[in-house]
GULUMSE-41686 format. One line per field, with one value per residue (C-alpha): x, y, z; residue number from 1; residue in three letters; chain. Coordinates in Angstrom, 3 decimals. Example, Ala and Ser with C-alpha at 12.3 -4.5 7.8 and 13.67 -1.06 7.14 Angstrom:
BEGIN
c1 = c(12.300;13.670)
c2 = c(-4.500;-1.060)
c3 = c(7.800;7.140)
resi = c(1;2)
resn = c(ALA;SER)
chain = c(A;A)
This chain:
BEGIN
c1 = c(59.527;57.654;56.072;54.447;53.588;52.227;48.821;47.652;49.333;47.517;44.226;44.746;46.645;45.469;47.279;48.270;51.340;51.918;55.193;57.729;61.359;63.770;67.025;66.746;69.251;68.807;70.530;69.867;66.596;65.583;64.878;65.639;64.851;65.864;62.217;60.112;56.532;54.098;51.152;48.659;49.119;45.734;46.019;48.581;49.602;51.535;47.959;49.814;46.343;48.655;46.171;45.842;49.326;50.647;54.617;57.358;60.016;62.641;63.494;64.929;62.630;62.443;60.044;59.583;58.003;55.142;54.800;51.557;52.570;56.222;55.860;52.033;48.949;44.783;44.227;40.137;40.080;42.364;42.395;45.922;48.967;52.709;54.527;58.342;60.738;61.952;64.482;66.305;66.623;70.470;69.624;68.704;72.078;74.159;72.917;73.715;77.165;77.444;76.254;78.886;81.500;81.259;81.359;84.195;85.975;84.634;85.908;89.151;89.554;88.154;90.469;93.869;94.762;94.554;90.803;90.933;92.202;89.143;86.203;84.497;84.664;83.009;80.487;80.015;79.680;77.131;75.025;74.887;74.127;70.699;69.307;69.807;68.000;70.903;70.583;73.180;71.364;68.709;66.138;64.480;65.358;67.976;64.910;62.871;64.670;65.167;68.865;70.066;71.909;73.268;77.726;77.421;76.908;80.191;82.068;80.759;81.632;85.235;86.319;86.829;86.088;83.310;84.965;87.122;84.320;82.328;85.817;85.931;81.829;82.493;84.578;82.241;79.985;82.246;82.815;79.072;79.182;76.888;74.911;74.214;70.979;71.990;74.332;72.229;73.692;71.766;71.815;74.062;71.711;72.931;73.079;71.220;73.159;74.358;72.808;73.204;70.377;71.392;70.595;71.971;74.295;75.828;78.145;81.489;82.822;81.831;82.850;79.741;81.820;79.445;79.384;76.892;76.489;74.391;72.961;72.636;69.272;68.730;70.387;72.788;74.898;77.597;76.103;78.145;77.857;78.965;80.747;81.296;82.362;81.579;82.750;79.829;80.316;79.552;82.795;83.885;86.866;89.071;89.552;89.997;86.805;87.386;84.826;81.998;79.592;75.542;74.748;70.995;69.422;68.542;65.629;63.196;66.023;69.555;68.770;69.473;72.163;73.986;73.973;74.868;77.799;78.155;78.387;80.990;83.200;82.381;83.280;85.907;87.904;86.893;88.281;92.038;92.024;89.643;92.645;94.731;91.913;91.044)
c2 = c(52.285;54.983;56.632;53.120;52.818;56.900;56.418;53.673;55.633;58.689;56.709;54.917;57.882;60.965;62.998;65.945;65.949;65.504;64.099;64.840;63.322;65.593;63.341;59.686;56.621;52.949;50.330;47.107;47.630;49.261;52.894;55.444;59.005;62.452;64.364;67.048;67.088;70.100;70.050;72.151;71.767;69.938;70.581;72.562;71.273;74.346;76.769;79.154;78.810;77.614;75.233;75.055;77.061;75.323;73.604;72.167;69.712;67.636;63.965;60.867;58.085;54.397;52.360;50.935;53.829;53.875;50.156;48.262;45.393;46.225;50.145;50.129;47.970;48.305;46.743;45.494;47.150;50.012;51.214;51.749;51.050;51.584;48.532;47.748;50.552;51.909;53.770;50.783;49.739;48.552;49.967;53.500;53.193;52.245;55.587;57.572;56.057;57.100;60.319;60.890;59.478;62.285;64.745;63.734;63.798;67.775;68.651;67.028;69.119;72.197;72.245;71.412;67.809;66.943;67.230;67.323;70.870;71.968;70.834;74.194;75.349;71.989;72.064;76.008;74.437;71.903;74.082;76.373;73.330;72.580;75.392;75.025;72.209;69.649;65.993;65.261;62.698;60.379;61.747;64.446;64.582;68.055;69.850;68.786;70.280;73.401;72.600;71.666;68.086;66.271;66.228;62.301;63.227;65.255;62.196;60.157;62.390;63.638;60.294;61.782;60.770;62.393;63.288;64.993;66.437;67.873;69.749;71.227;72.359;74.000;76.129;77.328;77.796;80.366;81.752;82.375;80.270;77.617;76.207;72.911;71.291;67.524;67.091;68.699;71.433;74.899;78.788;80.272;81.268;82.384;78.914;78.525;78.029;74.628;72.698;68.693;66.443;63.157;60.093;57.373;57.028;54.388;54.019;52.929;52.323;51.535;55.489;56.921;57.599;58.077;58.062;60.462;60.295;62.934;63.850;67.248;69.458;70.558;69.837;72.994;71.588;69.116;65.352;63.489;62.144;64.151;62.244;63.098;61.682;62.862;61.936;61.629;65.079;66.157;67.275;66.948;63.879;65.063;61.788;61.287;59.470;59.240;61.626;59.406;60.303;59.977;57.765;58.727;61.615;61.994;64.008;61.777;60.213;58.596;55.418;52.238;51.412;54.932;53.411;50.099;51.820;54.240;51.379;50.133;52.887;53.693;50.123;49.521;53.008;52.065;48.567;49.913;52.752;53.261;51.469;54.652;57.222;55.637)
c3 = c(138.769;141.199;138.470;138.099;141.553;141.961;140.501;142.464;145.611;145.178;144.371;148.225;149.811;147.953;145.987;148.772;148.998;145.096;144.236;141.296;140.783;140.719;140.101;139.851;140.643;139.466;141.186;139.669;138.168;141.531;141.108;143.992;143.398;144.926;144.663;145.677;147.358;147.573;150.314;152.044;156.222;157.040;161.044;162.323;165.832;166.369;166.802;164.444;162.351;159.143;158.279;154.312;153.706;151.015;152.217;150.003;150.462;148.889;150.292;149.327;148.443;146.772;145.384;148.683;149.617;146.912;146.164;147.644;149.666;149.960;151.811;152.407;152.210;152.386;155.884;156.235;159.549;159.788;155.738;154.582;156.727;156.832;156.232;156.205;156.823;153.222;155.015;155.424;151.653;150.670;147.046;148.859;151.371;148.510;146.608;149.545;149.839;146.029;146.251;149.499;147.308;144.880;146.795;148.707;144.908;144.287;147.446;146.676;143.402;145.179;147.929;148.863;150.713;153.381;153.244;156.958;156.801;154.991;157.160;157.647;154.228;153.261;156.201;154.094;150.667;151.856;153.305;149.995;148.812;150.753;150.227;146.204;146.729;146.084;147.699;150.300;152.441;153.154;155.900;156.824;160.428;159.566;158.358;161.154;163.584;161.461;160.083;157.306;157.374;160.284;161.542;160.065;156.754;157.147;158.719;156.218;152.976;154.131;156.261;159.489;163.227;164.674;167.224;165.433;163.187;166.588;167.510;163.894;164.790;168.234;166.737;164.007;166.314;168.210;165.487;165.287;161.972;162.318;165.511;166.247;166.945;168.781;165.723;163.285;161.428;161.670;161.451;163.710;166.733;170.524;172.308;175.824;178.441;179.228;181.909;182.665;183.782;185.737;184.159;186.702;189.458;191.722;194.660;193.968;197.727;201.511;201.975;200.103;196.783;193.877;190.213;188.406;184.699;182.742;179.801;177.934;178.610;175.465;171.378;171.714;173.865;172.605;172.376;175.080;178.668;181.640;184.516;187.828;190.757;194.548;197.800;200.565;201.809;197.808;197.087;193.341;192.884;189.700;186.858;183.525;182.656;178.654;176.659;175.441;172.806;172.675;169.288;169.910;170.463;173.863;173.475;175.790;177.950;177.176;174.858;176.597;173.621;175.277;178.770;177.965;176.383;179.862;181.872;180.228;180.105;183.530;184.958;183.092;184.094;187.681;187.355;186.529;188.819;191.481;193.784;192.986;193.637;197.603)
resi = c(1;2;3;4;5;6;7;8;9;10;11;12;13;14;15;16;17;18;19;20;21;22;23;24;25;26;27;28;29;30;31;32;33;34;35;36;37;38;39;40;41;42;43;44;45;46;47;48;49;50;51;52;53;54;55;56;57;58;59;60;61;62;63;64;65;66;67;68;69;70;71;72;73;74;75;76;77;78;79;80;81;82;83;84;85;86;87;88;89;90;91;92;93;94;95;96;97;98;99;100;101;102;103;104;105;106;107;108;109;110;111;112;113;114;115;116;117;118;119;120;121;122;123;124;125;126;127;128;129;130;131;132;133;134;135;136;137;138;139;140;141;142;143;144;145;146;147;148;149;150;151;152;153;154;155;156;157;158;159;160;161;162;163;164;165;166;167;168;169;170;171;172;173;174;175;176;177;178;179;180;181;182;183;184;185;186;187;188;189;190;191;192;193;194;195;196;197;198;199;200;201;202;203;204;205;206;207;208;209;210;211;212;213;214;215;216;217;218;219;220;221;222;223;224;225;226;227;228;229;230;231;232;233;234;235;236;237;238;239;240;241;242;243;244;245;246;247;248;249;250;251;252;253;254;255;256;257;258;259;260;261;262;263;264;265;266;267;268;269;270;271;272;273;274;275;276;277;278)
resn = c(UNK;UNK;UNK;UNK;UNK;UNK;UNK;UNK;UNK;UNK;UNK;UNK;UNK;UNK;UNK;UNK;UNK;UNK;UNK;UNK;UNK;UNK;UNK;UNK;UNK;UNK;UNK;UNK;UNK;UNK;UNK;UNK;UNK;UNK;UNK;UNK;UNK;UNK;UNK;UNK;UNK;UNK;UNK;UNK;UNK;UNK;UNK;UNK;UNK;UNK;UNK;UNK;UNK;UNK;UNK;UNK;UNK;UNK;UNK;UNK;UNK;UNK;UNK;UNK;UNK;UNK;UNK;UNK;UNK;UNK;UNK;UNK;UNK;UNK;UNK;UNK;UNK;UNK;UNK;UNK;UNK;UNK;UNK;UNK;UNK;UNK;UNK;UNK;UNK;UNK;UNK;UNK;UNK;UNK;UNK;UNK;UNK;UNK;UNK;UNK;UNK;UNK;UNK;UNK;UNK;UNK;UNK;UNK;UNK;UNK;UNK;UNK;UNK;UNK;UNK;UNK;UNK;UNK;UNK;UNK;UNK;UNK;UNK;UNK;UNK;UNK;UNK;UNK;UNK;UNK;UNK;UNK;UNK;UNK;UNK;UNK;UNK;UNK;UNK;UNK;UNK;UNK;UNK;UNK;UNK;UNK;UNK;UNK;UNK;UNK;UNK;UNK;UNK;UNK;UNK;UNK;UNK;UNK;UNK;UNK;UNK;UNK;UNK;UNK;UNK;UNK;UNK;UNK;UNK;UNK;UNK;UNK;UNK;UNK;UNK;UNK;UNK;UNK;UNK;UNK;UNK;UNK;UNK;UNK;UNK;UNK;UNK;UNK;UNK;UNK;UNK;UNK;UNK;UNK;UNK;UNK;UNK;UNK;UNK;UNK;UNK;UNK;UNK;UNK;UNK;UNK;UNK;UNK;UNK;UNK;UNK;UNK;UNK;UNK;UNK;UNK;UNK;UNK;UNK;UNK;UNK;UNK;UNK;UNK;UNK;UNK;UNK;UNK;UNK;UNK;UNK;UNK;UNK;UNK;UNK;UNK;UNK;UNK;UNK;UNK;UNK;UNK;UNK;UNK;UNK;UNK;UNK;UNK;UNK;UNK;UNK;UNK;UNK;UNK;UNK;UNK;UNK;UNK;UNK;UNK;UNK;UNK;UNK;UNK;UNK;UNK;UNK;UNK;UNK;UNK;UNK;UNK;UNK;UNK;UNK;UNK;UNK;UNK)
chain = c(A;A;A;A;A;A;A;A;A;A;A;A;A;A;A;A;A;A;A;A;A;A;A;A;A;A;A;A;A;A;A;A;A;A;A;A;A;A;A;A;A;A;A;A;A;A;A;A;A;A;A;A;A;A;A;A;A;A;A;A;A;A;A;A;A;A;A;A;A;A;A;A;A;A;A;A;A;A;A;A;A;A;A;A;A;A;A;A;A;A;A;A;A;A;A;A;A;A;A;A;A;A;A;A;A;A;A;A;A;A;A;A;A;A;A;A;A;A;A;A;A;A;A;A;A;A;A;A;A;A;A;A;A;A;A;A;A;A;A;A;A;A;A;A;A;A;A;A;A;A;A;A;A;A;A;A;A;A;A;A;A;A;A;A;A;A;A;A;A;A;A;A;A;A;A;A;A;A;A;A;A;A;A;A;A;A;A;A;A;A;A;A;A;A;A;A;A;A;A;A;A;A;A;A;A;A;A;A;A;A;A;A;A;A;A;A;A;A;A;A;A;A;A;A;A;A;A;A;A;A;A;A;A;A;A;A;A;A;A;A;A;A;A;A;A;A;A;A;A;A;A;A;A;A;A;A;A;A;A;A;A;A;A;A;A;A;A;A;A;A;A;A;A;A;A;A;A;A)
């Protein structure tokens, strides 16, 4: 249990941040816990001279996270490393799955079907609901980037597309609801303006046609690739590339998973009608 594991944790780690569980799960003798950590900034890389400000945070952790040999071990070299990746822990996922389960079912009784028809005032509740303090998912990543839980965790809990769920989002955000961060969830803040930066292009014909695919220049913007395609002269050809969606945050570049992906689309729309376009 982590309890267990905490002393000898603290003993190799030290005990700032200090730990406390809040809300715990046990999956087959396997115990997962929703829980708070308090800490004192040692260096603060942002020269806002926070250093020894105290900080407090709630996560979700395992005992993968605290165990020796299964989340960290005494190295003779480097002292105590980071082994394994906790994160990925089926008893932790299938808590998370749980937790998403019920409160798909209080959203049910709290509002009319179909569910669908309700996404805003659930994207609403949840966020009353982080900043009570109430687990909704695994991560920190939301809180990271100053939000409060990421357009997934909405898919996930009502069982709708995300495409569907980043339609419901742009119009929050019109309505100066929320804001979006990539797809994390956030205070409603005036957006930047949009601007694309090219990730790749290539020539699709002896005439100097060209496909350009880009990427959005900053999290505000919606999460997808932006085609275009230009004639040699640089004059914009009209199509009807399908919309594709970034999976990874493309923070430092489009992830090669995202291009693969791209490429596909790209060649395969080509393939069935780049003989009607010339």
């Amino acid at each position: 249990m982590i309890n267990d594991c905490l002393p000898r944790y603290y003993e190799t780690h030290g005990d700032d941040p200090k730990f406390s569980i809040l809300q715990t799960f046990v999956v087959l003798s396997h115990e997962v816990a929703w829980m708070e950590y308090i800490g004192s900034v040692l260096c603060d890389i942002t020269d806002r001279s926070r250093e020894g400000e105290k900080y407090v945070g709630r996560e979700l952790y395992c005992e993968c996270d605290f165990k020796e040999g299964v989340g960290w071990q005494i190295d003779p070299e480097h002292g105590v490393v980071s082994i394994g990746e906790p994160q990925k822990c089926r008893h932790r996922k299938s808590v998370v799955r749980r937790r998403h389960k019920e409160l798909r079912k209080e959203f049910l009784r709290q509002f009319k079907r179909p569910i669908k028809n309700h996404i805003p005032e659930i994207i609403l509740a949840l966020i009353e609901k982080v900043k009570t303090g109430e687990f909704i998912e695994d991560g920190s990543g939301a809180s990271f980037w100053g939000g409060y839980f990421y357009l997934q965790t909405v898919a996930s809990i009502t069982k709708q597309s995300m495409s569907d769920i980043w339609k419901i989002a742009e119009g929050m955000i019109a309505e100066k609801k929320i804001s979006l961060e990539g797809a994390v969830v956030t205070p409603y803040r005036k957006s930047p303006r949009a601007k694309w930066v090219e990730s790749f292009r290539f020539q699709i014909d002896k005439n100097g046609w060209t496909v350009i695919a880009s990427i959005p220049a900053h999290r505000q913007m919606k999460q997808v690739w932006n085609f275009k395609i230009v004639r040699a002269d640089g004059k914009k050809i009209r199509h009807n590339i399908p919309e594709l969606t970034l999976v990874f945050d493309p923070d430092f570049g489009p992830d090669v998973e995202d291009v693969a992906r791209a490429e596909k689309v790209l060649n395969d729309y080509l393939a069935i009608t780049l003989w009607k376009m010339l």
